[in-house]
N, C-alpha and C positions, 0 to 999 in steps of 0.2 A: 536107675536110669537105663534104657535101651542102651545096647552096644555103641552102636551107631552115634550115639548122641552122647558118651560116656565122659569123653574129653571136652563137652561143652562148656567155654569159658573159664577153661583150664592156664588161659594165659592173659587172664585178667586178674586185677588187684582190684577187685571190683569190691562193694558191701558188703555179702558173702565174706571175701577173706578179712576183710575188714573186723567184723564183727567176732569173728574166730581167733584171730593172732592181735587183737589190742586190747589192751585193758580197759576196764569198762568206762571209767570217766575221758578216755581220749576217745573212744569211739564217740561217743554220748558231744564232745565239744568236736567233731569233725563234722556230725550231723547238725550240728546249729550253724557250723561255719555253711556247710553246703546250703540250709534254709534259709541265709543272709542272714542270720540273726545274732551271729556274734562272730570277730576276727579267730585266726590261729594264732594262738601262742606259741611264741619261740617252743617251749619246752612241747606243748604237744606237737609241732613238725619234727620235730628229734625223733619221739616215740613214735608215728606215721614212718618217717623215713627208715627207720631201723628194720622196723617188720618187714615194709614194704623192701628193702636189699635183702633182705635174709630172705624173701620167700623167691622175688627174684634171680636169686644164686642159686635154688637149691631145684630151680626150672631152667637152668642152663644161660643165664645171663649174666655177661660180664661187663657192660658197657652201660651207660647210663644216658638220655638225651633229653631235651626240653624239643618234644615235638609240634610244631607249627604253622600256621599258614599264610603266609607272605603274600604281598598283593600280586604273587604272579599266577594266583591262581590253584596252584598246588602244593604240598607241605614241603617241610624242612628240615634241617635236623642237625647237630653236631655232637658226633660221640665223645665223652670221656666215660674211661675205665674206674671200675673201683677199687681200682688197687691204687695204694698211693705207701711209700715208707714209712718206718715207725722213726723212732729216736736211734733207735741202733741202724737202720738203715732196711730194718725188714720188713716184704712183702706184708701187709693190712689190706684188706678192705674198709673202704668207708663211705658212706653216702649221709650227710648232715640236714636238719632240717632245712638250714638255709640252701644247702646245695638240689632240695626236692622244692622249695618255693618261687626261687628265683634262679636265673640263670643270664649271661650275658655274650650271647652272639655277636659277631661284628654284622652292624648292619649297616654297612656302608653301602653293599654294592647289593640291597633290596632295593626294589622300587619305593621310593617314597614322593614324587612327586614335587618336589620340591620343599617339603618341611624340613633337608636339611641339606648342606652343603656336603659334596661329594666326600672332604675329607675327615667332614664327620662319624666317626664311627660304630659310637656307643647306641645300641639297642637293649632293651627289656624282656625276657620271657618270665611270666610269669603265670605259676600253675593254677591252670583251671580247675577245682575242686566237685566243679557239677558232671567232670568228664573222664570215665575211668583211665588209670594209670593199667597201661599191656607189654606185653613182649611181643617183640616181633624179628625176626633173626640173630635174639640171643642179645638181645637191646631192650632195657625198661626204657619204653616211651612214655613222656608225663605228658599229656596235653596241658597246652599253657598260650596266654596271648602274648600277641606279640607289639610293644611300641618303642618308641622314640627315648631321646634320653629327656626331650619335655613332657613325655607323657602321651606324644599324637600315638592314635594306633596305626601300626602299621602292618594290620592284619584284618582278616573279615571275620576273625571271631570274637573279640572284643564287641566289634560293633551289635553282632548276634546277642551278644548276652545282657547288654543294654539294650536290644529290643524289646527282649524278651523278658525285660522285667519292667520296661515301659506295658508294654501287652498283660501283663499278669495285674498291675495293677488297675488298670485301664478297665479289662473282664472284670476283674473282683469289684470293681464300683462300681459296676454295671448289675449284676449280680445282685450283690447285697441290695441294692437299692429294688430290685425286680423280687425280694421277698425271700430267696438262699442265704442267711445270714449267716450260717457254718461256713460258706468258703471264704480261705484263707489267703490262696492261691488263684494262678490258673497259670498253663503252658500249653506251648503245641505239640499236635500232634504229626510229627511226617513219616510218610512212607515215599522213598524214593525208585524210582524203575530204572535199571539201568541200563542202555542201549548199548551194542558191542560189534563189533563187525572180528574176526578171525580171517587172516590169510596165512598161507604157507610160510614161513620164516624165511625160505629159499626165493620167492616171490619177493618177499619186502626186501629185501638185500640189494636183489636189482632193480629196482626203482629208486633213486635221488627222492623222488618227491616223496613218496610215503615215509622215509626216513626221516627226511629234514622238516617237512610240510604236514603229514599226518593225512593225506590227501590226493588221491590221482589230478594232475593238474590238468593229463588228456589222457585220452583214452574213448574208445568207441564204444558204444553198448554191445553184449554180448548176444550173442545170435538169439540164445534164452536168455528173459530175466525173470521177473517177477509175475508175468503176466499170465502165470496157469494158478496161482498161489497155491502150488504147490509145495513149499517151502516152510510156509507158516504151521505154527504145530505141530509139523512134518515127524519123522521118525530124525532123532537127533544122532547124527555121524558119530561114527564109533571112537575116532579120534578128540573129538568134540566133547563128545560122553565122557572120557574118563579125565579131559583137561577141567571139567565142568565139577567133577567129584573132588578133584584134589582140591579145587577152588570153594565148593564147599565146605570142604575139611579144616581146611584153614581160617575159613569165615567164622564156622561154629566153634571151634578154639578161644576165637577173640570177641566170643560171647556175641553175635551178630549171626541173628535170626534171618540165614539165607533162604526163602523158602521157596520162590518160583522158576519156575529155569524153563527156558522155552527155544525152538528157532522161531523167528523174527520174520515180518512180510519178505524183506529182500535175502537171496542167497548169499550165505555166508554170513549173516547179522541173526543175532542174538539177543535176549533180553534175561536179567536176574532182577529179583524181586524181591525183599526182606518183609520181615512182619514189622509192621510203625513202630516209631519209637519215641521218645519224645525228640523236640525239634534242634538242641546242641548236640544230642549223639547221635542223629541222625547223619546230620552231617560231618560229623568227625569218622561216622562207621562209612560213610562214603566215599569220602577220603581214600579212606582204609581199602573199600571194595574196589576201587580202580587200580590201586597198585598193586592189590596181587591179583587181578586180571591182566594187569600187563609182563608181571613179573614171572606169573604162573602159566602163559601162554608161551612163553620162553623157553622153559622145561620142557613143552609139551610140542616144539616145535613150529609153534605160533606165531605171529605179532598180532598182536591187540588194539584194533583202530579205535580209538573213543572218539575223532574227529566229526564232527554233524553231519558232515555229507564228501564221505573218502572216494565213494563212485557218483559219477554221474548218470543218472536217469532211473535211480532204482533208489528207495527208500532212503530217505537218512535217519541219523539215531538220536533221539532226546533222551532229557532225564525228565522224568514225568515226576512233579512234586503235588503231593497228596495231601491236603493240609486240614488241619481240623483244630480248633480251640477246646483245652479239655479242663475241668475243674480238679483240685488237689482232694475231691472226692469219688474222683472220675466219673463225673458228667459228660458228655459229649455237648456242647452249646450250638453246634449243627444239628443234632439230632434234635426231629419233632417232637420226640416225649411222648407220654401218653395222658398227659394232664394237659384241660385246658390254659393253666397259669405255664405249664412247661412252654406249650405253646407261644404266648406272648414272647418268651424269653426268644423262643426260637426266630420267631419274627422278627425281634428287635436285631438279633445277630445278623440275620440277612440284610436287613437291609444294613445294616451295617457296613457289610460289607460291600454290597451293590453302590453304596454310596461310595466310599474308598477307593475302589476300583475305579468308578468315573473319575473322579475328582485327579487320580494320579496314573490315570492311562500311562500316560509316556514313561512315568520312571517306573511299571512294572515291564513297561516294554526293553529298557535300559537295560531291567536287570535278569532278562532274558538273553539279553545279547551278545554278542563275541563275532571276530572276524569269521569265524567257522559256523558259525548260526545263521549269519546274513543266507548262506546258501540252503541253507537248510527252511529256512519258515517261507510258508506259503506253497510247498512242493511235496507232493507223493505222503498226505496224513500229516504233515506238519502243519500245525495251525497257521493264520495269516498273521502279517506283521502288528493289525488293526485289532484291537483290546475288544474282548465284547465279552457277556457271562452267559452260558446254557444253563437255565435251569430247570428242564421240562417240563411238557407244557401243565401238567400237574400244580404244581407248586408255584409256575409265572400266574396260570387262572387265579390262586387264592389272594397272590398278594396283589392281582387288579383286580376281583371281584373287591377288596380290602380298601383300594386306592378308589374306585367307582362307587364303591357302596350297595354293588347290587350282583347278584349268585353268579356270573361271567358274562366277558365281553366277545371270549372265541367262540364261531360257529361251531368249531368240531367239539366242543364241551358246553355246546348253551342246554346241553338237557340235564346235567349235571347241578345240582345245589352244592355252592360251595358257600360254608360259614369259615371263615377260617377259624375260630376260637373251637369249633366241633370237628371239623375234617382231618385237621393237620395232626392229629394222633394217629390217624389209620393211613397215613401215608406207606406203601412199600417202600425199600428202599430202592426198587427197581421199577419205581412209578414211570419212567419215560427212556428211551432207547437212550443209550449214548451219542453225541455227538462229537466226530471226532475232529472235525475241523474246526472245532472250539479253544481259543485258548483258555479258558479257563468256562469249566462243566462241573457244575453240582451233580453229585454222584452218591446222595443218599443220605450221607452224613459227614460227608466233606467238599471241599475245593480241590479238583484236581487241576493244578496248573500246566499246562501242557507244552509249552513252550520253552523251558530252560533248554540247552543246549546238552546233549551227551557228557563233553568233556571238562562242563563247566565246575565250579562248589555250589553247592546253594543256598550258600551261604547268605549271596548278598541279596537274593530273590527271596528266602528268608524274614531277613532282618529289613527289607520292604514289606512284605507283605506285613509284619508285625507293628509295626511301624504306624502303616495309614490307618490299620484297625483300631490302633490304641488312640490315632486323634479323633475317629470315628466316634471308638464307641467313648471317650472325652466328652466329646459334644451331648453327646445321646444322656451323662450322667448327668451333667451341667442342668439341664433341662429338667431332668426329675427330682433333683435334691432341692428339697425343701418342702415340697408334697407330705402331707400327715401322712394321709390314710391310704393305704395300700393300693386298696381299688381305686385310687381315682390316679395316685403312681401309672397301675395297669392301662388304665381310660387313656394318659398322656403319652405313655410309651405307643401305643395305635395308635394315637394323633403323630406322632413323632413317625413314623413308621410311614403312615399312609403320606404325610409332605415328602419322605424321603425319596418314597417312591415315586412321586410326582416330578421331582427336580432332577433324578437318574432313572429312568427309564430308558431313555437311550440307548444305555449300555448293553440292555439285555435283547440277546438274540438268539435266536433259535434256529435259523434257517443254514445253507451253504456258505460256510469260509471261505471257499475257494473260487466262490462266482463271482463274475464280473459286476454283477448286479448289486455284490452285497459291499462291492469296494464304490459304488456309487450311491447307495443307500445309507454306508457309514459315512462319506462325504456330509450327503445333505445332513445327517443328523448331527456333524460339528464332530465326528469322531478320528481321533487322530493317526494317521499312516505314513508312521517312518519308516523308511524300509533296509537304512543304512544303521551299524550300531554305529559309525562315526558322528551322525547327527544324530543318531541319541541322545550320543552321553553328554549333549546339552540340555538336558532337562535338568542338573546339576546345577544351572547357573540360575534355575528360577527362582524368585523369591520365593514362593508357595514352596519349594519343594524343600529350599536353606529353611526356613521356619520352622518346617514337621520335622526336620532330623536334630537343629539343635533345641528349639522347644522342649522336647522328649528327653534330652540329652544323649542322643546316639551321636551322632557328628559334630565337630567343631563348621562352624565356614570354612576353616582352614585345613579341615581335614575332607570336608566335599571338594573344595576344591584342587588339594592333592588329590583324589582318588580321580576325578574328571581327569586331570592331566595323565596320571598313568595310563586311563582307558583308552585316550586319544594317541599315547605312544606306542601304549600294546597293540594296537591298531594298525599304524605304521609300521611299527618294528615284524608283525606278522606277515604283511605284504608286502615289504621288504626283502625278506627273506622266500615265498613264493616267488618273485618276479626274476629275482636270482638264481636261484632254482631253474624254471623254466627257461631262461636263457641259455644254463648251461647244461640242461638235455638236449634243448634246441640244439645246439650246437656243437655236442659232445655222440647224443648218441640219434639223433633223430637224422640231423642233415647228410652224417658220411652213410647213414643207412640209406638216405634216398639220394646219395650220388653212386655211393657202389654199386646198386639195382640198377642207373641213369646208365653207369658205365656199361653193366651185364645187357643190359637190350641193345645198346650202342653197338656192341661188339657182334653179338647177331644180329644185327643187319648189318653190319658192314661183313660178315661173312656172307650173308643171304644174299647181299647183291639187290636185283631186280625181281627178285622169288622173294624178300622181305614179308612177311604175312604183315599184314595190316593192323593185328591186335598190338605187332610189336610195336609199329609206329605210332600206334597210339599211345602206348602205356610209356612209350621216351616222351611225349609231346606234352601227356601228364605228368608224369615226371619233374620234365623241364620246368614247368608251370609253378608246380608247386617247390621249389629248390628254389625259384628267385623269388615266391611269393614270402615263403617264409625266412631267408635273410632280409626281403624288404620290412618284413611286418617285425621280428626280431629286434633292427634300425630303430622300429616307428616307437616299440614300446619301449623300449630302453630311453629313448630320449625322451618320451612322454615320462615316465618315470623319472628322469631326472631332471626334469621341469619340475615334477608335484615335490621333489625333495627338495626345492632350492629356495620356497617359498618361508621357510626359514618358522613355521608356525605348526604343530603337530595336525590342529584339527583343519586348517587347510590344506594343509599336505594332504591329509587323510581323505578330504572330498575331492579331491583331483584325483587321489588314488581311484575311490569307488566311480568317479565319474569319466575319468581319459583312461587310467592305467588300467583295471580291471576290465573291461568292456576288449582293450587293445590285447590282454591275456587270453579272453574270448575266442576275437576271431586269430590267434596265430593256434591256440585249440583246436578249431575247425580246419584248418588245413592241415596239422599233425593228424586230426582224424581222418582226413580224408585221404589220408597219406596207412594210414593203416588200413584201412578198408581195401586198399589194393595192394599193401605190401607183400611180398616174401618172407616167409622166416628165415629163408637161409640170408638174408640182412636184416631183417628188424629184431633185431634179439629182446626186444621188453617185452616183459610177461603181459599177456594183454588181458583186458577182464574176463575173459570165458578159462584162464588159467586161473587167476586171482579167486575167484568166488565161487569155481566148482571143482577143486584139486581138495576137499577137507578130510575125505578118508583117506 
């Protein structure tokens, strides 16, 4: 192995170690437990746990923890040591089978939505087997899910991995049935992009709001922004560069293929990129990569904004998810193949999924969402709130020449023959430009979802996506089984395909996200624009949508309906904490800066007399203006505010929040702007954005 890469996954307890320090029939019964094909025995968790302490001790780890992801979004964790007494009273190590399968955190004070009374306390971790066991500051982390003491989960990776074995079986009977009779399997594929913004440490300090909020709540644009992009690609700050190497080093340790590093359209924002992995360690590895961007920009003199939109007027940051269905013989089922029979298959996937996607607009829009995303979609390359699929105009031509029955319907390809069962091999995978105002764009041989939020998991966007495809492609097998003969299998899947496309059409768009045109064109075509995540996260309570998750067996009703309630509180509880916040900048450090400045012009003209120059009297009279405007507006939102909180209901709370509260956060914004636009610094001491986003060398 190169240098550079010598300590790769050196802090994983991954197959590799596996295979090396266990004996053969425990390895051999760990890999049937992982292919679901048989439980662990007591005694083989013993011999798994033993190796796995020993080799963790002999890489500097003393602590042991059941690592998890709780519905707030981000992981968890409670250490115990492996030291424990013997009989005589001395110093042992010990780690037990039972203590690497199960583990019991209190989980009282998780969100769980009401699946259990506050004084209940008992919670479940228990190890995920599909998800390597690491070290991580001298700590063996087990990934493990997390539920209730009835069983609810109370985490998004449980729900994940009953996606994703709904979706496995789902593809496999789709598959077998289309003529692949070896697969056994199938999983997905993600690659996740991560967006990042970097300020000065000494900057985030003095701001309330980025500490508390993750977020400038005002602030003016800076004289420069984005508008030469000259930033993007740019040559990467020296400070930046060596924060970006250590955070690689550490990535490639815990075996997490970090491979793209870039600067970002807006200054100061950043992108990292890994190589795909499959779709539970993807996200477990992402997890992974925001905490030590946040932990590693600390060292380096940084804070680390993952928030969707920390500035106003200049780019914000998503996680861009990459998705692809792949075969336990590594098929790609996006990719056109190069056989006509591949092809059908290919077809039938798409529409598959173009079906799916119609059918459940809103809860992929859901599970896009967060209070921090609402500001981010529909602005500066973030896709619109409004579901649509890009599939260029390549591959839209074959599957209406498919639906019409005849070589294309568009002028700019009517000189073109399109067969689909003959074309669709010789597709490039760079057949049509990117579109970036697309929430979700075919990109060759996958779905790139564009829309998840920066700071989100994606977890639950995931385990949707996985979800509609498996009752998709359900339907699509239903249809075929029973069919003798192959070929007329094939015949029925393009009749399947061609209806498919006729009933979701809709969905598919090619043109401007961001045009007014195209928010009146998805209007008339019945296409849905939420634009708040508070009235999202009612698509939870539709029927159609309880069906597909308990149908599948990913969700109870009982446990949709807890995760709704949390969403609706995280919701409140995030704007809660903003509005408090901004009051007490307001107040703290915003209003004695524009009374001290009120005073400083006061005082020269009242030396100046009748020689007063005119700019002073102006800039008191501004002043003035703005010091009662913003205690009036201060008044307004506050009691608006505690109007939305009295309504005693989360998700009404929640649309008084987006509908009076927010909007009143707005305009006391614009007069704190306008208030900087003419300030002094010898009184306005915050750092303002032209400090924030151009101080990284």
């Amino acid at each position: 192995m190169e240098k550079p890469f010598e300590d790769f996954g050196i802090l994983v307890f991954g197959e590799k170690e596996m295979k090396e320090r266990l004996p053969k029939p425990v390895y051999e019964a760990w890999k049937k437990t992982v292919a679901n094909e048989e439980s662990l025995e007591r005694t083989t968790a013993d011999a798994i746990a033993h190796a796995m302490k020993r080799w963790a001790m002999e890489n500097g780890a003393t602590h042991f923890t059941h690592w998890f992801q709780p519905l707030t979004g981000g992981t968890a964790e409670k250490h115990d040591a492996f030291i424990e007494p013997d009989s005589q009273g001395d110093p042992i190590s010990r780690f037990s089978g039972k203590m690497l399968i199960k583990g019991e955190p209190d989980a009282s004070s998780f969100p769980s939505g009401g699946l259990r009374a506050t004084f209940e306390a008992r919670g479940y971790t228990y190890w995920d087997v599909t998800s390597p066991v690491f070290i991580r500051e001298e700590v063996l982390c087990i990934p493990t899910i997390f539920v209730s003491y009835n069983g609810e989960a109370l985490d998004r990776k449980e729900p994940l991995l009953k996606s994703l074995d709904a979706l496995s079986k789902a593809a496999t009977r789709v598959v077998n049935l289309l003529g692949d009779k070896d697969v056994r399997s199938c999983n997905i594929s993600v690659g996740l992009e991560q967006e990042y913004f970097l300020v000065d440490k000494k900057y985030f300090d003095q701001r309330l709001d980025l500490r508390l909020c993750g977020r400038t709540l005002f602030g003016t644009a800076a004289t420069k922004g984005q508008e030469l992009s000259d930033h993007y690609f740019g040559a990467i700050p020296t400070r930046v560069k060596a924060f970006m190497k250590d955070v690689n080093e550490q990535l490639w340790k815990l075996g997490i293929f970090a491979k793209t590093e870039h600067n970002e359209a807006a200054p100061a924002q950043f992108e990292l990129a890994p190589i795909f992995t499959t779709g539970n360690m993807a996200v477990d590895q992402n997890q992974l990569t925001m905490d030590i961007l946040r932990k590693t920009a600390e060292r380096h003199g940084f804070a680390c904004l993952l928030h969707e939109k920390p500035f106003y007027g200049i780019n914000g940051s998503g996680k861009h998810n990459n998705y692809s269905i792949i075969t336990d013989d590594g098929q790609n089922l996006f990719d056109p193949g190069k056989k006509p029979a591949e092809n059908i298959r290919f077809l039938t996937f798409m529409c598959a999924f173009i079906e799916a996607v119609d059918n459940y607009a809103l809860l992929l829009r859901l599970s896009a969402s967060s209070a921090g995303n609402d500001h981010r979609l529909g602005a500066h390359e973030a896709p619109p709130a409004i579901i649509s699929i890009y599939l260029g105009s390549y591959i839209e031509d074959i599957l209406f020449s498919l639906y019409q029955d005849h070589p294309s319907i568009r002028k700019d390809a009517s000189t073109v023959d399109f067969t689909p069962l003959t074309n669709l091999a010789y597709i490039p995978h760079d057949n049509a430009d990117r579109n970036r105002t697309s929430p979700l764009a075919f990109t060759g041989n996958k779905f790139e979802f564009r829309m998840l939020g920066s700071s989100m998991s994606a977890s639950f966007s995931n385990t949707v996506l996985n979800a509609i495809m498996a009752e998709s492609l359900n339907g699509i097998a239903k249809q075929l089984e029973g069919i003798k003969y192959l070929q007329d299998v094939r015949e029925k899947a393009l009749n399947i395909c061609r209806q498919m496309i006729h009933d979701h059409k809709r969905i598919l768009f090619s043109g401007d996200g961001y045009s007014e045109e195209w928010v009146k064109e998805a209007e008339r075509r019945g296409l849905p624009n939420v634009t708040s995540y508070i009235e999202a996260t009612q698509v939870l309570k539709d029927p159609k949508v309880i069906h597909l998750f308990t149908s599948l067996g990913i969700y109870s009703e009982v446990e949709l309906e807890a995760n709704r309630r949390i969403m609706e509180e995280q919701y409140d509880r995030v704007m809660d904490i903003e509005v408090k916040t901004l009051i007490e900048m307001t107040r703290k450090d915003v209003l004695p800066a524009m009374t001290a400045e009120l005073k400083f012009y006061s005082e020269t003209a009242a030396a100046a007399g009748s020689a007063c120059p005119a700019f002073v009297t102006k800039r008191m009279n501004q002043l003035s203006e703005l010091i009662d405007k913003s205690y009036a507006y201060v008044d307004r939102m506050t009691q608006l505010w505690k109007d939305a909180n009295s309504c005693g209901n989360d998700y009404e709370c929640g649309k008084k929040i987006y509908y009076s509260v927010l909007p009143a956060m707005e305009e006391l914004r614009a007069l704190i702007d306008r208030y900087e636009e003419i300030a002094s610094r010898s009184f306005y001491k915050l750092p303002l954005y032209e400090d924030m986003i151009f101080n990284l060398d």
